[in-house]
C-alpha positions in Angstrom: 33.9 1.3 -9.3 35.1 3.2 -12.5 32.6 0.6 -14.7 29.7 0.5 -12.1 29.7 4.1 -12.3 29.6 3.8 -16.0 26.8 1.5 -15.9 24.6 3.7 -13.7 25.8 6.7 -16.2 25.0 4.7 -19.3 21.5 3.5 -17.4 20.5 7.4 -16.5 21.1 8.7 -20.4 19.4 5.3 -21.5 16.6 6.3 -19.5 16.2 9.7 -20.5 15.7 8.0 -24.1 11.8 9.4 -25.0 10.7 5.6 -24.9 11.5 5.0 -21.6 9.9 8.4 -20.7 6.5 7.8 -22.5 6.8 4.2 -20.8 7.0 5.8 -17.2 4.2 8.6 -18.0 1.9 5.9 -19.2 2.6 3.8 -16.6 2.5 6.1 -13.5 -1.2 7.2 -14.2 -2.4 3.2 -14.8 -0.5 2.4 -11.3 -2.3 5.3 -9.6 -6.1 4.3 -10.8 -5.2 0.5 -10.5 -4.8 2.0 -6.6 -7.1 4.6 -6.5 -10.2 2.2 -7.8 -10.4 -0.2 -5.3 -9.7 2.3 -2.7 -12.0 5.0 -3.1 -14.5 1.6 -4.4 -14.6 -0.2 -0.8 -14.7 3.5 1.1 -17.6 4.4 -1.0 -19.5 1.2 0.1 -18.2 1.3 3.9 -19.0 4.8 4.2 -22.7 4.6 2.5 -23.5 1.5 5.1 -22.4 3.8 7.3 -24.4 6.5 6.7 -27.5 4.9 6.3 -27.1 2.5 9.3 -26.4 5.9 11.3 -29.6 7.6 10.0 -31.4 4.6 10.9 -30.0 4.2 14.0 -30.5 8.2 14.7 -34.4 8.6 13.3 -35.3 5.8 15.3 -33.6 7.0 18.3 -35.4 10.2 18.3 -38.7 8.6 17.5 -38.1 6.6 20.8 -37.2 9.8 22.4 -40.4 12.0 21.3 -42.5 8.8 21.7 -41.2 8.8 25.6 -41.4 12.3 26.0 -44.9 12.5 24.2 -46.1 9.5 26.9 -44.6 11.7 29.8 -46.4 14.6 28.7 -49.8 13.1 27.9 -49.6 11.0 31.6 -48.9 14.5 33.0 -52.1 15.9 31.4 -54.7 13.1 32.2 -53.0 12.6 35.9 -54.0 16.3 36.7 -57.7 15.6 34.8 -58.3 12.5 36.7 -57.0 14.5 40.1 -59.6 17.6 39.3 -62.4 14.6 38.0 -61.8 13.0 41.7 -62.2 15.9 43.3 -65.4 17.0 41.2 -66.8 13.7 42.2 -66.1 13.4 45.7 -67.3 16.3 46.6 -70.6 18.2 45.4 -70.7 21.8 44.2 -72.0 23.3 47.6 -68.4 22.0 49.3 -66.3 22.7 46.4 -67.9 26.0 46.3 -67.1 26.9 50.1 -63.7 28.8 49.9 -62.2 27.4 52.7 -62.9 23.6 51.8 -61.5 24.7 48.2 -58.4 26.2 50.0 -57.8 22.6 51.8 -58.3 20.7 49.1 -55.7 22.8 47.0 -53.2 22.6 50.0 -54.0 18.5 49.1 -53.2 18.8 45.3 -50.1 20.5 45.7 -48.9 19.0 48.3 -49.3 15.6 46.1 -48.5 16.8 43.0 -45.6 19.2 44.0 -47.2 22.8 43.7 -48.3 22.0 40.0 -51.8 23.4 40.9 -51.6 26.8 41.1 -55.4 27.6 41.6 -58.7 26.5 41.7 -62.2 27.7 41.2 -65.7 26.9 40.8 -67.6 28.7 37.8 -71.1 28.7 37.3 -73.3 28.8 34.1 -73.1 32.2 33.6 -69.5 32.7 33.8 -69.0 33.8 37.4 -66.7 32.4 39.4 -68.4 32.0 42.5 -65.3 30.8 44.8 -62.0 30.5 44.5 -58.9 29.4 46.1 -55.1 30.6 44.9 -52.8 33.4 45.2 -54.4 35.4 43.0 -57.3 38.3 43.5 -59.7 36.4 41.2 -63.0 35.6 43.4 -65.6 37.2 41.5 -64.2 36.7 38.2 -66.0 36.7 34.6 -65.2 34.2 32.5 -68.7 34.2 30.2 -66.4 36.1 27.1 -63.4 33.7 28.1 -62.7 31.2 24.8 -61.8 28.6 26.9 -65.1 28.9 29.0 -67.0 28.4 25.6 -65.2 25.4 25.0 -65.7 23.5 28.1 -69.3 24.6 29.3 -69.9 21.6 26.3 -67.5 19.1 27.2 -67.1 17.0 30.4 -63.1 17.5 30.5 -61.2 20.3 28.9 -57.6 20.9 29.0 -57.2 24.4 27.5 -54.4 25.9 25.6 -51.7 28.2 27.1 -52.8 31.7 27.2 -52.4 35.0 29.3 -55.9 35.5 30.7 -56.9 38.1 33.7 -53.5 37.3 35.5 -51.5 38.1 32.6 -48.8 35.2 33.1 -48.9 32.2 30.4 -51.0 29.2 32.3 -53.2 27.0 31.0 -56.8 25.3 32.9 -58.3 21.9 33.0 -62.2 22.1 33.7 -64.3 19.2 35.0 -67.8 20.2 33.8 -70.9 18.9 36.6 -74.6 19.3 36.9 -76.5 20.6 40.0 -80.0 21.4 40.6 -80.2 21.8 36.5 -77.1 23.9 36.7 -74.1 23.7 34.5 -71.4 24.0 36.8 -67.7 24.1 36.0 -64.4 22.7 38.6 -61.3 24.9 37.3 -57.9 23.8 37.9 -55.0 26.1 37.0 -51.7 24.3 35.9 -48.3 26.1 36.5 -46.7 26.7 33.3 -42.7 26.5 34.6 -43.5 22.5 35.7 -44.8 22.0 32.3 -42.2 23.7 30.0 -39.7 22.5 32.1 -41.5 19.2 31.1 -40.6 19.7 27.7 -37.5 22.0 28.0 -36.2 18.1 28.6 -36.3 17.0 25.8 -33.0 18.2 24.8 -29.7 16.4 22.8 -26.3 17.3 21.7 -26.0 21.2 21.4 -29.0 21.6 19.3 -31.8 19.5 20.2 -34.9 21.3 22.0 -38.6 20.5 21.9 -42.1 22.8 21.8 -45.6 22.4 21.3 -48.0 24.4 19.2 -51.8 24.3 18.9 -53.5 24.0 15.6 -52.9 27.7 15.5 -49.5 27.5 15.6 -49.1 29.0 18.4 -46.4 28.0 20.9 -47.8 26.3 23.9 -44.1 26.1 25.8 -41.2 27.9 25.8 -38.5 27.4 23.1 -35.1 27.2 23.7 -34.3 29.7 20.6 -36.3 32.5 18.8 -38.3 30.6 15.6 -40.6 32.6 15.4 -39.7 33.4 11.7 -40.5 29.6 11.3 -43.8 29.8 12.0 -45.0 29.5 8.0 -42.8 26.2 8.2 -44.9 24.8 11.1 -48.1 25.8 9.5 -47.4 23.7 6.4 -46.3 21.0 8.9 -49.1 21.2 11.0 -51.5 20.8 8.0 -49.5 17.7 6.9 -49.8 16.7 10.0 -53.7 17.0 10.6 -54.0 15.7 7.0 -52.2 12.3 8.4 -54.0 12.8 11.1 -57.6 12.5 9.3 -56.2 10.2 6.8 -54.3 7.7 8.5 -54.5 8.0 11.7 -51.0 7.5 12.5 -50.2 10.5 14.9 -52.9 9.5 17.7 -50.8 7.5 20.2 -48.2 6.3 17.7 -45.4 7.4 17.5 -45.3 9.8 15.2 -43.1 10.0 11.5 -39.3 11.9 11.2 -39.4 14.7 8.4 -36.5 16.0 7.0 -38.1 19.2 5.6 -36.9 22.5 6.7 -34.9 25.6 4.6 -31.9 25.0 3.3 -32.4 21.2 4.7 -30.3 22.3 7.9 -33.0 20.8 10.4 -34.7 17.4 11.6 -37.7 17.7 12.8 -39.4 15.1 14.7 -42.8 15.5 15.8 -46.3 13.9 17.4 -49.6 14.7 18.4 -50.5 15.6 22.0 -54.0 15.6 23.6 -55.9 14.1 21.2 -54.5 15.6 17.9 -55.0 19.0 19.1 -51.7 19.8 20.1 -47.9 18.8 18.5 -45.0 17.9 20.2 -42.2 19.2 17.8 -38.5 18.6 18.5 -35.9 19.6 16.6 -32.0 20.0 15.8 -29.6 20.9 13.3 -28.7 17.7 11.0 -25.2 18.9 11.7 -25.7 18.2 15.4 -27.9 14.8 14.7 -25.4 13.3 12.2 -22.1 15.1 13.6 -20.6 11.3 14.2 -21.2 11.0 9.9 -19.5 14.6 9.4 -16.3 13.4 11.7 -16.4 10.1 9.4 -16.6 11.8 6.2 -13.3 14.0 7.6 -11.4 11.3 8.7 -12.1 9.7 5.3 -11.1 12.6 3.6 -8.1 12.7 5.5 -7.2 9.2 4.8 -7.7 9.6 1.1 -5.1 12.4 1.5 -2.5 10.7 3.3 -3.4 7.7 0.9 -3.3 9.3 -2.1 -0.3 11.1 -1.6 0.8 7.6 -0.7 0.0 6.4 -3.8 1.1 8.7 -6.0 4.6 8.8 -4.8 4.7 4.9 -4.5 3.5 5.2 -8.3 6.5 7.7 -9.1 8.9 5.3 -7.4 7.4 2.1 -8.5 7.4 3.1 -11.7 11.1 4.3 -11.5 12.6 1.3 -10.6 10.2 -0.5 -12.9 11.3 1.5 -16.0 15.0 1.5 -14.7 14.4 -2.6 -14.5 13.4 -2.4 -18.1 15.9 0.0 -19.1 18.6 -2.6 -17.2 17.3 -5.8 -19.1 17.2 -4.1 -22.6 21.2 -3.3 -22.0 22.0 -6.3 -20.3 20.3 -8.2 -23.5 22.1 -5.5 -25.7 25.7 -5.9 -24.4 24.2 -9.8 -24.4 24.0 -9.8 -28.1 27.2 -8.2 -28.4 28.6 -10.4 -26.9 27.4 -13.2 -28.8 28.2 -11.6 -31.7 32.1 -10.9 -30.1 31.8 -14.9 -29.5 30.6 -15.9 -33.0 33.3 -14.0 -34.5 35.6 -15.2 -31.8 34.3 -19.2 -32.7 34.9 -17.5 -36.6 38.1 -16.3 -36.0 38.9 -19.6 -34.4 37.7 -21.8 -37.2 39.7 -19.3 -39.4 43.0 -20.0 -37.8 42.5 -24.1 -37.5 42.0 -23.5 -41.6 45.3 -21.6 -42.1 47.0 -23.5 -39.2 46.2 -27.0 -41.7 47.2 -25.1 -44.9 50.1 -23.7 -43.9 51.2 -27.5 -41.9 50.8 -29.1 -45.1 53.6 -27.0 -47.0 56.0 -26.8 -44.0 55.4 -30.7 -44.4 56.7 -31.1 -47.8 59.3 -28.3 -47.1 60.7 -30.3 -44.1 60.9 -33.2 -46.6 62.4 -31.4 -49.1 65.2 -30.4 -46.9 65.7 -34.0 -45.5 66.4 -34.8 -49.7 68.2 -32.2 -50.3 70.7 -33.0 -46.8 70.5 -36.9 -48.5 71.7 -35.4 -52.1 74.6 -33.3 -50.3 76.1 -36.9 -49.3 77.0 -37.8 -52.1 80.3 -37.6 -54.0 79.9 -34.9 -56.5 79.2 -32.7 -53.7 81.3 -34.3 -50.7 84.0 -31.6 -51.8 82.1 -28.8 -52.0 83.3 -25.9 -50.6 79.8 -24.6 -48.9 78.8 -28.0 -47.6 79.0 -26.6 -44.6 76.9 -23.8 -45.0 74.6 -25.6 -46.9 74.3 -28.3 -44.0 74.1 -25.8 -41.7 71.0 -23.9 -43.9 69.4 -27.2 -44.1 69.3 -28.7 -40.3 68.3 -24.7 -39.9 65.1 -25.2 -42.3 64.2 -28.7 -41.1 64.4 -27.5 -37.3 62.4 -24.4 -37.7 59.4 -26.2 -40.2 59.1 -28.9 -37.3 59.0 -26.1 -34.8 56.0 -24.5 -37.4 55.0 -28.1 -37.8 54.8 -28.2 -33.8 53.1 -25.0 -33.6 50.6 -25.8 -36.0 49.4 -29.4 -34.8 49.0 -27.6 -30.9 46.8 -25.0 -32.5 44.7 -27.1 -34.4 44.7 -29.7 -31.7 43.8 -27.0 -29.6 40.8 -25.6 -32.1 39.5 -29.2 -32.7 39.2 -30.4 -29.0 35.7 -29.8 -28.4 34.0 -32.8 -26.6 34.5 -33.3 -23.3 36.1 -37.1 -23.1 37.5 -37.4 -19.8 41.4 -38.8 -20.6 44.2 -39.1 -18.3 46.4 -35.5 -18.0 49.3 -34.3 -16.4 48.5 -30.7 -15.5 52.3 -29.6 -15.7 52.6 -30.9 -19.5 49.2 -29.0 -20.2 49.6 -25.4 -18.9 53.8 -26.1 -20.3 51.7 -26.2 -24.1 49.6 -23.4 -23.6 52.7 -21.1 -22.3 54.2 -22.5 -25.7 51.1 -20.9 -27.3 51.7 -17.5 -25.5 55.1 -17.2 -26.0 55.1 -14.9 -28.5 52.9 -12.3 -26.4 54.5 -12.4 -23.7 57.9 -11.4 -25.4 56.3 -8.8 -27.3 54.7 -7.2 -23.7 57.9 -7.9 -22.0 56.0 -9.9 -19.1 58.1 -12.3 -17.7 56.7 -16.0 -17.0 57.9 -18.2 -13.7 56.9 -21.5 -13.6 56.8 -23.8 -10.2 55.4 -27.4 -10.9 55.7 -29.9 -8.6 57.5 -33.5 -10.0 55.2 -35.2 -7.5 51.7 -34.8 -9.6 49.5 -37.3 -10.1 47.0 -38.2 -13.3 44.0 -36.9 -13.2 40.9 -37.6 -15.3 39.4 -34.4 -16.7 38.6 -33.2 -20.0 42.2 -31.7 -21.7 39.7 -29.3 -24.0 38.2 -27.8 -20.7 41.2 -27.1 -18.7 43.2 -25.5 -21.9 39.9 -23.1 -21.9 40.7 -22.6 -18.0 44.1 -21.8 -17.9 44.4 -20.2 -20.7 41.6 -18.0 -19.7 43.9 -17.1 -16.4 47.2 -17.0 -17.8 45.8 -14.3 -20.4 44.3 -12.4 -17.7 47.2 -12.4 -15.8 49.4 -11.3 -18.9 46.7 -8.4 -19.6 46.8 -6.9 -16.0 51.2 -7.2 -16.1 51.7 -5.7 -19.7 51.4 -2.3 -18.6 53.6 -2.5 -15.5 55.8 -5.1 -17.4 55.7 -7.7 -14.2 56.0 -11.2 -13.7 53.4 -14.0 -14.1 54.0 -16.7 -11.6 52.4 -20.5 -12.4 53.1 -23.4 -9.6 51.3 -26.7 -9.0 51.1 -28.3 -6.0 50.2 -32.2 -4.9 47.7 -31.4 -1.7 46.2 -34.8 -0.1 43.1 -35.5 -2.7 43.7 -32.5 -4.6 45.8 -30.8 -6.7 46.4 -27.1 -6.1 47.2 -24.7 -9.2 48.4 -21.0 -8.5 48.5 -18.1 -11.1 49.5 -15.1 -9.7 50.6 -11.2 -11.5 52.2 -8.1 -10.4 49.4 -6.1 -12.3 47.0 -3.3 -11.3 44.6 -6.0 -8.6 41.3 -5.6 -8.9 39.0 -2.9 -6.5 37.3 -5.0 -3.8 33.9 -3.5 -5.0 34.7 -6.2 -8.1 35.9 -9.0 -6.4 31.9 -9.9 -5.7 31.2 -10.0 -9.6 34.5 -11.2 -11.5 32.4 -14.1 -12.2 29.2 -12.7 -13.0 28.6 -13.3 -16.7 29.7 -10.4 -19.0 31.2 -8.8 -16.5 34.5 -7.2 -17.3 36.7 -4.5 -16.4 38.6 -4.5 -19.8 38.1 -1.7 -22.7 35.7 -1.9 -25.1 37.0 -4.4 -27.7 38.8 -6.4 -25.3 36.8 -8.9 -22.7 33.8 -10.1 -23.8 33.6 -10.6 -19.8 32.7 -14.8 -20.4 35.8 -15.8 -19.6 36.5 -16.1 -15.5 32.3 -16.8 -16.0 33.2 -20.4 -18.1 35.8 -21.2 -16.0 33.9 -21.0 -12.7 31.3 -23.5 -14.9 34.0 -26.1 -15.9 35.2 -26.0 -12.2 32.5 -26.5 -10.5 31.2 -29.2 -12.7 34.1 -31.2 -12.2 33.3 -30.9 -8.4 36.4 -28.1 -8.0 37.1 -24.7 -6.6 38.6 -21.0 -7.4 39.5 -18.5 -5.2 40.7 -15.4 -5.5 43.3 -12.5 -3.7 43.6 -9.7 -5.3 45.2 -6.1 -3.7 45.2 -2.7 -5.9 48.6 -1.2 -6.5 50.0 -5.4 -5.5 48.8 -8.1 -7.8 46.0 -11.0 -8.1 46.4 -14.6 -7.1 43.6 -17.3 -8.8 44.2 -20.7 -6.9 42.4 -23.8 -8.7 42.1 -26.1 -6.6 41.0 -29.9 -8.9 40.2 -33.1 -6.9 41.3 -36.3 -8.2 38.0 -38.7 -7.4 39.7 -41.6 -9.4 41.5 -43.8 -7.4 43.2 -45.6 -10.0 44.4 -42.7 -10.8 46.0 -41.4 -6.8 48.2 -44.4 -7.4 52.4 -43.5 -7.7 51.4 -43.1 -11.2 54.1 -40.0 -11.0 55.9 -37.5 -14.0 59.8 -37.7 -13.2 
């Protein structure tokens, strides 16, 4: 836990290092407009589709709308004309000008066409109306100064615009114009103006929408909804476009008119068409706001989402880029503490060639000094120094020399036969003789840390084929781990062997420190190593988990803080030649 938290510690100040900064504020930026691009890319194309499938879809609605409502409106105008013509032509003037027939056949047009007649009236040449059948006192009226009276005394039908007249209420007339006896005389017909704003008063959608009419005078012929009066200079300009198209094209007569998108500040659409033959204009209008409201909400939820989104982004950026940086950061000190360690293991593979030179210098003197000694022993036999008085001693000195230069001689041929064992050629071996050399070779440290070794090996151990240079390099890796967690507490180091069906079961186990169980995962992760600085290169338990596991073995381990550790090797014997009573007494 100690190292890990060490690691994270060394990881935050290498981190902190201004490369690994400028890395992360370089790369934070890039991951946001790598995001942002494609993003803000594909809602800018959905949302212009949008928008101008929407204004299609809404200019052509409201075309179909004022074309229906321009159709109910016109039928509504030339079915009252064609009632008034019928009646002009059924009956001659001398009837029609009898106010009692008139009064019948009012009772008849209202009755059919739902009290939209208000009056009627037969005018002559001259102006006077000579009979007259409504509610109001208008039987000898004088129409001869009247505009509309101008106007139809030349035409056959005349639908007139809204205006006040005698009665003083808005209304408008349709005339039928007929000749008697050389006379000019004129069928009146008033229409009730509440049936025909209420007409247009229909034409009405979202919060907004309304419709008017206005004669070529701009002046309003319904009703509107709101006070626009103050737009009247707008509707003159439109008006004039519109007679222009009118005259020019001919598009407004019984088509279905064009959308403009003209009005201040652009706040307003305005859809208009011609009524009664060009001389009046259906106008409807609404606030863009209102029209395109769906395209405002879509614009708001996309801003919304680009919010959310972007603050998405930019802390995925922050964090992506963290760990990315911190990944860097990691693999530049793992290949750091990686060419350390290679350089600990060159100087280790130095150090080892070193000692096989010295270890054959120094065997070829304690050669010739273990032969001196043999002469000298030889000389000491004969006469002249048979009666000696220190031929004792001398015997004594010599045996002393020649034991301890074969000892040195001993020592020397395990270490360089040790160093120069390199290939792995399979050979028979008898694991108790083999880990008995290497605690031959580690009998010196363990004196001088006062660890005490215990050896268990079982006489009933087969051969096995392995490499010799592999399993020195395995137990000597655990057998100096296992010194190096006792030395401290001065404990005991216990070795046994066991014979276990097909497989041979070796046992190292200390009295040291243990190992945290937070470790226990990563012992044999490579370079791992809870050892000071200078003292694991953290390779070790990692090359001996290799070996074993190529040679088709296992290691364990049990380790308890405060208690000791326990490696168990288990090695299977796959040569059957070899599982014969092929035995070590």
């Amino acid at each position: 836990m100690k190292l890990f938290k060490k690691y994270r510690s060394d990881q935050n100040k290498v981190l902190d290092k201004p490369y690994y900064k400028s890395l992360a504020s370089h790369m934070i930026p890039t991951v946001i407009i790598v995001s942002f691009a494609p993003m803000i890319l594909v809602s800018f194309v959905i949302l212009n589709q949008f928008e101008s499938s929407y204004d299609e879809k809404v200019n052509a609605h409201l075309k179909v709308l004022v074309l229906k409502h321009k159709q109910n409106i016109d039928t509504f105008l030339k079915d009252k004309t064609s009632g008034i013509k019928i009646l002009s032509k059924t009956y001659g003037i001398k009837q029609l000008s009898n106010e009692v027939f008139l009064h019948k056949k009012l009772s008849i047009l209202q009755e059919e066409y739902k009290n939209v007649f208000v009056d009627l009236g037969v005018v002559n040449q001259q102006g006077h109306q000579v009979a007259y059948a409504g509610p109001f006192k208008l039987g000898e009226a004088n129409y001869s100064d009247a505009k509309w009276f101008k106007k139809a005394i030349n035409k056959q039908v005349f639908v007139s615009d809204v205006f006040l007249g005698l009665r003083g209420l808005p209304h408008f007339i349709i005339t039928v114009r007929q000749v008697h006896e050389g006379q000019i005389w004129i069928l009146r017909a008033t229409i009730d103006f509440v049936a025909f704003n209420t007409l247009v008063e229909n034409i009405r959608i979202g919060e907004t929408g309304f419709a008017f009419i206005l004669n070529q005078k701009s002046e309003f012929q319904t009703k509107p909804r709101l006070d626009i009066s103050a737009e009247k200079e707008f509707y003159k300009v439109l008006l004039k476009k519109k007679t222009n198209n009118h005259r020019d094209v001919n598009i407004s007569r019984g088509s279905v008119g064009e959308v403009d998108t003209i009005s201040q500040g652009d706040e307003y659409i305005y859809v208009s068409s011609f009524l009664k033959n060009g001389e009046w204009l259906l106008i409807y209008r609404q606030n863009i706001s209102d029209a395109f409201s769906i395209i405002h909400k879509a614009r708001r939820l996309l801003l919304l989402i680009f919010i959310f989104g972007g603050l998405g982004i930019v802390t995925m950026a922050f964090i992506l880029s963290k760990k990315m940086v911190s990944f860097i950061a990691r693999a530049d000190m793992e290949k750091e503490m990686m060419n350390q360690q290679v350089i600990e293991t060159s100087k280790l593979a130095s150090v080892g060639k070193l000692a096989s030179g010295v270890a054959h210098e120094i065997n070829n003197p304690v050669a010739i000094m273990v032969e001196e000694a043999g002469w000298i022993q030889d000389l000491l036999e004969e006469e002249e120094f048979a009666e000696s008085y220190n031929l004792n001693e001398f015997t004594r000195a010599l045996k002393q020399i020649k034991t301890q230069g074969n000892r040195c001689k001993e020592i020397t041929h395990k270490l360089l036969s040790f160093a120069r064992k390199t290939k792995s050629n399979n050979q028979e071996i008898m694991i108790n003789d083999l880990i008995k050399e290497i605690l031959e070779l580690t009998l010196q440290r363990t004196k001088y840390s006062n660890v005490q070794i215990k050896t268990q090996f079982s006489n009933t151990l087969p051969y096995i084929q392995a490499s010799s240079t592999e399993l020195q390099q395995i137990f000597l890796n655990l057998i100096n781990n296992a010194i190096d967690a006792t030395e401290q507490t001065k404990g005991i180091v216990e070795i046994s062997t066991q014979h276990l069906n097909d497989h041979i079961l070796i046992k190292i186990a200390d009295t040291g420190l243990g190992i945290p169980g937070s470790n226990l995962d990563r012992i044999f992760d490579p370079f791992f190593t809870t050892k000071p600085v200078g003292k694991g290169t953290g390779l070790g338990l990692s090359i001996c988990y290799g070996i074993i596991k190529k040679m088709g073995g296992q290691i364990d381990v049990e380790s308890q803080v405060g208690v000791g550790t326990s490696f168990s090797v288990r090695l299977r014997m796959n040569n059957k030649k070899l599982q014969k009573n092929k035995l070590k007494l």
